[in-house]
Structure formats: C-alpha cells, structure tokens
C-alpha positions as CSV (number, residue, x, y, z in Angstrom):
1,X,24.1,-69.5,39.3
2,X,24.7,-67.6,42.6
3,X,27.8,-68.9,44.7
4,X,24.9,-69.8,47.3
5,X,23.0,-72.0,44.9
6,X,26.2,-73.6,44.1
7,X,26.8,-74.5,48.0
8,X,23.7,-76.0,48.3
9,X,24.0,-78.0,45.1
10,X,27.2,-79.4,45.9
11,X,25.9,-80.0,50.1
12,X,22.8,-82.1,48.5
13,X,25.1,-83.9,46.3
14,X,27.8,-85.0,49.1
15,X,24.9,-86.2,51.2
16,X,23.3,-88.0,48.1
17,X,26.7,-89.9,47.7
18,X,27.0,-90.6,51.4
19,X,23.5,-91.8,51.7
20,X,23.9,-94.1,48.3
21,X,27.4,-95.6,50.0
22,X,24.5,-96.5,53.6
23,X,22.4,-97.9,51.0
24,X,24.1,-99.9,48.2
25,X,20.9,-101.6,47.1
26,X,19.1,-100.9,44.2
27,X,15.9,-98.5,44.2
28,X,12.7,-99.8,42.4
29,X,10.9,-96.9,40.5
30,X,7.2,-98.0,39.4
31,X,6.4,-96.5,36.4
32,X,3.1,-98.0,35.9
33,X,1.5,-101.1,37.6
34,X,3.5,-103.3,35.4
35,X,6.4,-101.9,34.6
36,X,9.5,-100.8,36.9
37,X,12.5,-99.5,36.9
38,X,15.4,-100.3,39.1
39,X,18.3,-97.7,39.3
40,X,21.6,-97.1,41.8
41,X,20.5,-95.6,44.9
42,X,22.6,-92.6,44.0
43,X,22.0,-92.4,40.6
44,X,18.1,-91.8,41.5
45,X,19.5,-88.7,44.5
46,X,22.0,-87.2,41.8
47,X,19.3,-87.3,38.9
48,X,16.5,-85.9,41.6
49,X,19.0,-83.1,42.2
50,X,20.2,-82.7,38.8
51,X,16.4,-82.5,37.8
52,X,15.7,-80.1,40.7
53,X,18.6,-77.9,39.3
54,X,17.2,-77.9,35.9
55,X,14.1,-76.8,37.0
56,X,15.3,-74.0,39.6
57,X,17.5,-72.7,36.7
58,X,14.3,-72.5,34.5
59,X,12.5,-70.7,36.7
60,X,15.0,-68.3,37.8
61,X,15.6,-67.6,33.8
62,X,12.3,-67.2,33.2
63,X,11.4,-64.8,36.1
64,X,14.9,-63.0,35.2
65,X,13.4,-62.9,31.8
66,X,10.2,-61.1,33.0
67,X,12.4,-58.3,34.9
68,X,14.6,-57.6,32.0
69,X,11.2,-57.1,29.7
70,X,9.8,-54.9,32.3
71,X,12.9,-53.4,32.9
72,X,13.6,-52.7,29.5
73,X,10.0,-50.9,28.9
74,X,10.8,-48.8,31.9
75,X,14.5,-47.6,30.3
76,X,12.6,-47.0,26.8
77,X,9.8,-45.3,28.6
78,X,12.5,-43.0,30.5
79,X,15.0,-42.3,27.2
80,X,11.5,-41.3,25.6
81,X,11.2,-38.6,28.7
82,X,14.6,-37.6,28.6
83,X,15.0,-36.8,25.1
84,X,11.2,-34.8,25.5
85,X,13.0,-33.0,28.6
86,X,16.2,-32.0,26.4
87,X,14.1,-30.8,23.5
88,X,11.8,-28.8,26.2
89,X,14.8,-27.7,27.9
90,X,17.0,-26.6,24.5
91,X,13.6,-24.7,23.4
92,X,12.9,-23.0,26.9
93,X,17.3,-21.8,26.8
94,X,16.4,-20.4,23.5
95,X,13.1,-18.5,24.7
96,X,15.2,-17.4,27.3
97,X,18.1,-15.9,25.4
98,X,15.7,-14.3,22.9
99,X,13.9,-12.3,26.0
100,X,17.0,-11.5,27.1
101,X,17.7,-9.8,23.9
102,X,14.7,-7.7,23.9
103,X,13.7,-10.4,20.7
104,X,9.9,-10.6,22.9
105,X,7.9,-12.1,20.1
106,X,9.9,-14.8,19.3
107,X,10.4,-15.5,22.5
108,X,6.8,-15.9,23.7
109,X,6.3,-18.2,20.6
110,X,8.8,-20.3,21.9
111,X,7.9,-20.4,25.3
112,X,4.1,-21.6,24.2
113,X,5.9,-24.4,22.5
114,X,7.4,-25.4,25.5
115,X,4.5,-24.9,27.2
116,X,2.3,-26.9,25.4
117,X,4.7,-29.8,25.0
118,X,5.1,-29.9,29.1
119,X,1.4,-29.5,29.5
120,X,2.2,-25.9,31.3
121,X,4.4,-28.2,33.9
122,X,7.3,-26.7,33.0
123,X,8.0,-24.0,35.9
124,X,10.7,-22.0,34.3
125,X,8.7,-21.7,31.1
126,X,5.0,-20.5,33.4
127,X,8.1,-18.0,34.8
128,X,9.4,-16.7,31.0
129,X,5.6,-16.5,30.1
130,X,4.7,-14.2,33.1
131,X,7.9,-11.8,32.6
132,X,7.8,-11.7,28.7
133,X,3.7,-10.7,29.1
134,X,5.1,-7.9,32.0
135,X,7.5,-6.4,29.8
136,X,4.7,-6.0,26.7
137,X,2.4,-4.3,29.1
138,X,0.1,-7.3,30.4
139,X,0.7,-7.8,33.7
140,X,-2.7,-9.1,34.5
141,X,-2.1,-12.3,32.0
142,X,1.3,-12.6,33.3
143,X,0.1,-13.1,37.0
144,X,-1.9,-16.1,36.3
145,X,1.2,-17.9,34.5
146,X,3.3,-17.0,37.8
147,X,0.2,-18.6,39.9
148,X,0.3,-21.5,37.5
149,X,4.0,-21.6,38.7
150,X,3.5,-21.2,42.2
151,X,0.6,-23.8,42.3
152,X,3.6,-26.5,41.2
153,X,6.7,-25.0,43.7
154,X,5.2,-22.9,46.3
155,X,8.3,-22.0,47.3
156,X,10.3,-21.7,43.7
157,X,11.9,-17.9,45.3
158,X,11.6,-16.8,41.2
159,X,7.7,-17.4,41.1
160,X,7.4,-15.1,44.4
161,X,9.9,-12.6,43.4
162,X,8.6,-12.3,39.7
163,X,5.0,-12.6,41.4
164,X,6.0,-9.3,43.4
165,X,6.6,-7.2,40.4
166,X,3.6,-8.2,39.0
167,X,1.9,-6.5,41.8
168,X,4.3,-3.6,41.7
169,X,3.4,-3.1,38.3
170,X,0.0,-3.0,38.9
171,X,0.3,-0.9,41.7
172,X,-0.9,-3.2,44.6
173,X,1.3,-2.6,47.4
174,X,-0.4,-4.4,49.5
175,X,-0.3,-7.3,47.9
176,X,3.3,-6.5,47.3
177,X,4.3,-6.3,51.1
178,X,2.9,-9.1,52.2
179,X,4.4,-11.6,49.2
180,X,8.1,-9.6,50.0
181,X,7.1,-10.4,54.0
182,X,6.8,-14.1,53.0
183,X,10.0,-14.1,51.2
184,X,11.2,-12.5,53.7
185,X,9.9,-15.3,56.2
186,X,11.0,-18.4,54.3
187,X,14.3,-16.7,54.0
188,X,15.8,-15.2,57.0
189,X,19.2,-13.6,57.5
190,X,19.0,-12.9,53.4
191,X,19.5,-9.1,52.6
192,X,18.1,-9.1,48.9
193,X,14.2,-10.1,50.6
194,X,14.8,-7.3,53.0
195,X,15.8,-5.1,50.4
196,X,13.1,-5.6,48.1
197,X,10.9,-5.2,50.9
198,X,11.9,-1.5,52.1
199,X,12.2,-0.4,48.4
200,X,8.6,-1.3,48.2
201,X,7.8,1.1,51.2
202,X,10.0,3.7,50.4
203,X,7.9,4.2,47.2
204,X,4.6,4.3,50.0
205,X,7.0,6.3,51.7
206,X,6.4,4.9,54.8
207,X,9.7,5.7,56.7
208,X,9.3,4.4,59.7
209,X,9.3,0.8,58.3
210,X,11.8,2.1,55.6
211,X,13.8,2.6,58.9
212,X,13.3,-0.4,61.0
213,X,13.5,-2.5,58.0
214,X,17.7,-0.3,56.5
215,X,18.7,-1.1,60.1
216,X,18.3,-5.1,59.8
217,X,19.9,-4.4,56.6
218,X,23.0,-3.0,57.9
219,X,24.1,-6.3,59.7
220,X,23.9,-8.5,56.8
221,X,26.2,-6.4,54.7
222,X,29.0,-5.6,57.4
223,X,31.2,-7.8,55.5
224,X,31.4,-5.8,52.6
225,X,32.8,-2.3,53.1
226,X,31.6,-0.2,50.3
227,X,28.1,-1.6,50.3
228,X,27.8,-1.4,54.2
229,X,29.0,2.9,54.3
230,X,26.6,2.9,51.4
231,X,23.9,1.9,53.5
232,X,24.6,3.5,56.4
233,X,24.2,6.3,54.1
234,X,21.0,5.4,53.3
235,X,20.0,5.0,57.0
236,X,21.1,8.5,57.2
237,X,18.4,9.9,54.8
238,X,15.7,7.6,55.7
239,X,16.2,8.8,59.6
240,X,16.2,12.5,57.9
241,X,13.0,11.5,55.9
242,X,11.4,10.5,58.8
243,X,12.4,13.7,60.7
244,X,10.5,15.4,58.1
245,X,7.6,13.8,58.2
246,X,7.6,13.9,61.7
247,X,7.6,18.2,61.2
248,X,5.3,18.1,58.8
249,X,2.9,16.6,61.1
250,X,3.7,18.9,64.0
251,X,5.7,17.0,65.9
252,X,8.8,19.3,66.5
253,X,10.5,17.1,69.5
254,X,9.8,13.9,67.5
255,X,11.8,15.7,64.3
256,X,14.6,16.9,66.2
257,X,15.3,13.6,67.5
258,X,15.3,11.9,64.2
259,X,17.2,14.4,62.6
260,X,19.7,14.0,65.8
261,X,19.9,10.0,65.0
262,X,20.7,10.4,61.2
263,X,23.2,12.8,62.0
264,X,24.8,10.1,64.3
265,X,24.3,7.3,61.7
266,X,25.9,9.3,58.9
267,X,27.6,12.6,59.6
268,X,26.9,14.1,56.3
269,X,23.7,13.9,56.2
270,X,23.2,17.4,54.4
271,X,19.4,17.8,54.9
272,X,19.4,16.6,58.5
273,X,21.8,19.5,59.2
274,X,19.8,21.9,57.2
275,X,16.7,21.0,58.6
276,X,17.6,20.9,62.4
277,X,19.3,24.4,62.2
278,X,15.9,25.4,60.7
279,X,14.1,23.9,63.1
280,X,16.4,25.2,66.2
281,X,15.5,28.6,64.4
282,X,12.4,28.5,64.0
283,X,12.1,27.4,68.2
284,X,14.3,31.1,68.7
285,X,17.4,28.8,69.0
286,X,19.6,30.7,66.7
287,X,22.8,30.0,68.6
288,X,22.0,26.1,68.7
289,X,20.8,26.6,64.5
290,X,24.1,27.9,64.0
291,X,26.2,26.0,65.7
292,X,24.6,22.7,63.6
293,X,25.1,24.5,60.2
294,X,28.4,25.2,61.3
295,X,29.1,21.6,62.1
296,X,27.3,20.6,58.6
297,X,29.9,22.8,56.7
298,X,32.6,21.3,58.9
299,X,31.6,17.7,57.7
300,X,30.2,18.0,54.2
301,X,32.1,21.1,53.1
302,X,28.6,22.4,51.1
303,X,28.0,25.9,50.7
304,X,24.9,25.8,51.4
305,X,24.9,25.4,55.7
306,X,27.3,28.6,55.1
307,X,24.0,30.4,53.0
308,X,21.4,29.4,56.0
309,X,23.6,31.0,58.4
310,X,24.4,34.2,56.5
311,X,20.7,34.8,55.9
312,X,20.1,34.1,60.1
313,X,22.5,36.9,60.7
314,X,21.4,38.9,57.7
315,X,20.0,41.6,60.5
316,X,22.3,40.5,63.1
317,X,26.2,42.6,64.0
318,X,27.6,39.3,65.6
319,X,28.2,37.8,62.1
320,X,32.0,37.9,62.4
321,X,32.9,33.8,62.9
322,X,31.2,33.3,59.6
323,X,32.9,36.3,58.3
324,X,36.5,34.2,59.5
325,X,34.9,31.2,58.1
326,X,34.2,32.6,54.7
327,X,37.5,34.2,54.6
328,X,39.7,31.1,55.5
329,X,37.8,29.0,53.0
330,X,38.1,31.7,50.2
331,X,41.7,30.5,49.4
332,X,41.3,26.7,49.7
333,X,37.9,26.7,48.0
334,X,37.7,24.9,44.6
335,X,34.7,26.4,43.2
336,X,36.5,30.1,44.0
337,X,34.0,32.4,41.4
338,X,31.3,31.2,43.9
339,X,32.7,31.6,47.3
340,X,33.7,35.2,46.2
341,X,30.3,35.7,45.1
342,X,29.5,34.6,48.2
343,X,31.7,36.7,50.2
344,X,30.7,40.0,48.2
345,X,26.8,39.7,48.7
346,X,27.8,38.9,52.9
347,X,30.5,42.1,52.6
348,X,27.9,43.8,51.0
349,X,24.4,43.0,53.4
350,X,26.8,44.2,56.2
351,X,28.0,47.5,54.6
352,X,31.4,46.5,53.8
353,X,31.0,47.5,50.1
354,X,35.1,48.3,50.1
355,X,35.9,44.4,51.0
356,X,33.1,43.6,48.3
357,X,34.6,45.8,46.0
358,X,38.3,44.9,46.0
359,X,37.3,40.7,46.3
360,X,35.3,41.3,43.0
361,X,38.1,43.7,41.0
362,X,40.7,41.4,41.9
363,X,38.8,37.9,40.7
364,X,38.7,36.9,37.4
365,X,34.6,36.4,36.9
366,X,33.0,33.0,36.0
367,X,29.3,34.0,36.2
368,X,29.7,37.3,34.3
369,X,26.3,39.0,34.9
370,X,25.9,38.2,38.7
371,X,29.9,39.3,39.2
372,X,29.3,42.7,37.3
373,X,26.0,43.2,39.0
374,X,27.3,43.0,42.3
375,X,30.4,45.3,41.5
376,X,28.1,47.9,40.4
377,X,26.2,47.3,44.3
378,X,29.7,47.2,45.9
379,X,30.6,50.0,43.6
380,X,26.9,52.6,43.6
381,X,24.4,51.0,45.6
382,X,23.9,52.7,49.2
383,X,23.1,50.1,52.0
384,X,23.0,46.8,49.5
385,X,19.5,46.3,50.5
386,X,17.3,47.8,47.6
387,X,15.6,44.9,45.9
388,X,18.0,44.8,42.7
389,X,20.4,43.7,44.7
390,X,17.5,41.2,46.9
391,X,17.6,39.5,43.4
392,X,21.3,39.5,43.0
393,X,21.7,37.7,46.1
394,X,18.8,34.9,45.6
395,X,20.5,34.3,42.5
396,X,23.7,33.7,43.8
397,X,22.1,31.3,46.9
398,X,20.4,29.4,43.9
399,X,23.9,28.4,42.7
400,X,24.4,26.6,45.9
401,X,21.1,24.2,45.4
C-alpha cells in the first residue's frame, strides 16, 4: 500500500474510535428478519474499514495483475523485435563489409536476406541493394531500391546522394542537377552538396555555373589552408575555361575579361596568360601580348610564355628584353639542355649563329639529335630559316607542352 492509502486508513480509523467513544451503545445488525446481531459500535467501524481495505487491496492487486500480464506481453513482444533487429543488423554489417571488399555476390545475397526478413524496411539495406546493383552494371534496378529508400526517409542525405549517381551513371544530368540542387537546399552552408553539384556541371561543361557555384565554395573552406589555395586554384581555371568559351563564341571583350579575373583569382593560371597574350595579339596588341607572357613567366616560371613571345618577335629586331631574359635564366634554369635549346633556335632565327654555336659546343647535350641538328644550323645553315631547321625548332617548342 501507498503512503496515501495508509493516511487515510489510519484517518478513518481515529474517527471510527472517536465516534465509537460518542456512542458507547451497542449496534444491532439484522441478518435476516429473525435473527440479529449486536456488536461494539466500533468493532462494526473498524471491521467496515478493515473489510473496505480488504477489498481495495483486491482490487488494486488484481488490476496491478492485469498491467503486469500486459506489460509483460509488450516486453516479450519487444525482446522478440530486438533480437530480429540484431540479427538484421549483424547480417546487413556483414553485407556491407563484403561490398566493401569487392566480395559483390555474396554481398547482394546477404542483403536480400535482410531484405526479406525487414520486409524491404530496412533503409540501409534498400541503400547496399542500389550500390551493389550500380557497381555490377544495373543502375536501372538499383534506382528503384534507392526510391524504395527514399519513399521511407525522404530526407536520409545517403538515399539522395547514392540516388545522384544513379543518374550520373545513366547519364541524366538533368535529373542529376536538380536531386544535387535539393541537397543542396535541405543543406545549406555544406560544401560537399556544392561540390557534387559543380562536378556535375563541369562534366556539362557549363562554366558559368561551374563558376558561380567554386566561388560559394571558397567561403566554406577558408578554414583550411591547403584545401582553400587549392580551390582558389580551381577558380582560376574555371574563370580561364569560361574565357574560352566565351572566344570561342566570338565574344573577344567578354574573354579578355574572364581571362583578366582568373588571373586575379590565381596568378598562375598558365592558360589564362597564354590565352590573353594570344588574344591581345591577335587584336594587333603585341606590346600588351607580351607584356602578359612576360608576367606569366614571371609568376609560373614555364617556358612556354617565353616560346609565345619568341615566335611574336620571330620577324621583329626589338627582341632584345627576351634576349636578356633568356640569358639571365640560362644559368639558374634547372632543366638547362632545354633552355639552351631554347636560346640556340632564338640566336639562330635572329642570325646570331656564333652565340648559337658556342652555347651548343660548350653544353653537354641531353636531347642528342635536336642538339646536333641545331649545331649543324648554327654551324652550315645560312639565315636559319630553311624548313629543316622550321622542324628543328617545332620540335624543340613541343618539349615545352
């Protein structure tokens, strides 16, 4: 009994005994017409309590009774689902491990097990289904398991994501954009949605989303340092990419201005610099073409800004700051055989077949046949413009690539 039963017992009682003590006279209980029954006046109160407690104490037993039965059938019920869910879950682990593994049959035999003991409720299971049936080749089965999953969690982020390369796989990049744009949407300020998103069109090669998309990238990994240059990097080439296209479709202004930006978002950008000095040239800007290649061999040290400018002043006499630039960089150049290849075809397109000839005698050769062949132009040749040597020289710019 409940301390508040107990109170009230033990109030009824006191109240018995003081009302019996009012009333000393004997009560007259009829049992029948003729027969009677006198008792104490508080021996009738205690017993009609006592009886009253008796009763109570049945009843609360009995009813306790009924909630232990039903609560025991729950519990049994509920150690009957648990022990199914541990068996489910110790077969889906295993599935799991053996896809992992590259082990794909065993796997997918597994998985329909636990399938088919969940009743296909088992999410992660629908999930290992649809990526065991992508990797044998069937991505059209595998979509309706990652459905099936979806139709459970809507928003279970595997189901979409592994939904996604479904439709990469198939090649439905429309499809793909929009389920990356909804990941995107149920998860904002998260890089790895954006991410997935411009990777899908960068292969539709539509940079101008490929942009907009790498520069809401950029703030998200600030914190790290090495991914953050990385993908400012990345800007860098998708800007450049851009530019391109931009030329491609004959829109010169809109190039240069691209090609400008990803030159400010990374400064060695190769291709941007290549591709504005060719562009400045192409406009008769040959100052402005070789001032940028300039600056690109400035910031990226590659040979081949130093090539584009050599072959814009191929016909020109005011090539001596290359000249100075080749020369200084001769000496602190790590790939040395190259630069003086280099150097000898620029000595030799200007008629300076002495310089040619002395840089090649003096250098020990690493490309054999191109050193000897230009020795023999520095050493016979005329003007170093007959198309032997044409060949020579294209050879030695294709080392650059």
């Amino acid at each position: 009994m409940s301390l508040k039963q107990i109170i009230v017992f033990l109030v009824f009682a006191l109240l018995s005994i003081y009302t019996a003590f009012l009333n000393p006279h004997d009560s007259v209980i009829h049992i029948t017409q003729n027969q009677s029954l006198k008792l104490p006046t508080v021996l009738l109160l205690l017993g009609s309590i006592l009886i009253g407690v008796i009763a109570t104490v049945f009843l609360f037993w009995t009813f306790n009774f009924k909630s232990a039965l039903a609560r025991w059938k729950t519990g049994f019920k509920k150690n009957r689902i648990e022990k199914k869910n541990h068996k489910v879950e110790a077969l889906f682990k295993k599935g799991e491990s053996l896809f992992i593994c590259g082990n794909m049959d065993k796997a997918q035999n597994l998985t329909e097990k636990v399938l088919e003991t969940s009743s296909e409720q088992h999410v992660g299971a629908l999930n290992l289904m649809g990526k065991i049936l992508s990797a044998t080749g069937k991505p059209d089965l595998a979509e309706n398991f990652h459905k099936k999953a979806l139709a459970l969690e809507p928003k279970n982020i595997h189901t979409l994501f592994h939904l996604a390369d479904v439709y990469s796989q198939t090649d439905r990049q429309s499809d793909e954009t929009g389920l990356l744009q909804k990941i995107s949407g149920m998860n904002p300020g998260t890089v790895t949605p954006l991410l997935r998103l411009r990777d899908a069109y960068l292969k539709q090669e539509d940079w101008k989303k490929v942009c907009a998309l790498q520069k809401r990238v950029l703030p998200l990994v600030r914190e790290d340092n090495v991914t953050w240059k990385k993908e400012q990097s990345n800007l860098g080439q998708f800007l450049f990419e851009l530019g391109k296209q931009s030329l491609q479709a004959g829109n010169r202004d809109g190039a240069i201005s691209e090609f400008k930006q990803a030159l400010r978002t990374c400064e060695k950008c190769l291709p941007a610099y290549l591709s504005l000095g060719d562009v400045y040239l192409e406009s008769g800007k040959q100052k402005q073409a070789l001032k940028t290649w300039n600056t690109g061999f400035e910031k990226t040290g590659n040979l081949a800004c130093l090539v584009r400018s050599q072959i814009a002043l191929r016909e020109s006499d005011n090539f001596q700051e290359l000249l100075k630039t080749y020369e200084e960089s001769l000496d602190a150049a790590e790939e040395r055989s190259l630069w003086v290849l280099l150097l000898s075809t620029f000595y030799l397109e200007h008629g300076l077949k002495e310089k040619a000839r002395d840089l090649l005698e003096n250098t020990p050769p690493q490309q054999a046949l191109l050193h000897s062949l230009l020795l023999e132009h520095a050493q016979h040749s005329g003007n170093g413009n007959d198309d032997t040597f044409a060949l020579t020289r294209d050879a030695v710019f294709a080392l650059t690539q």
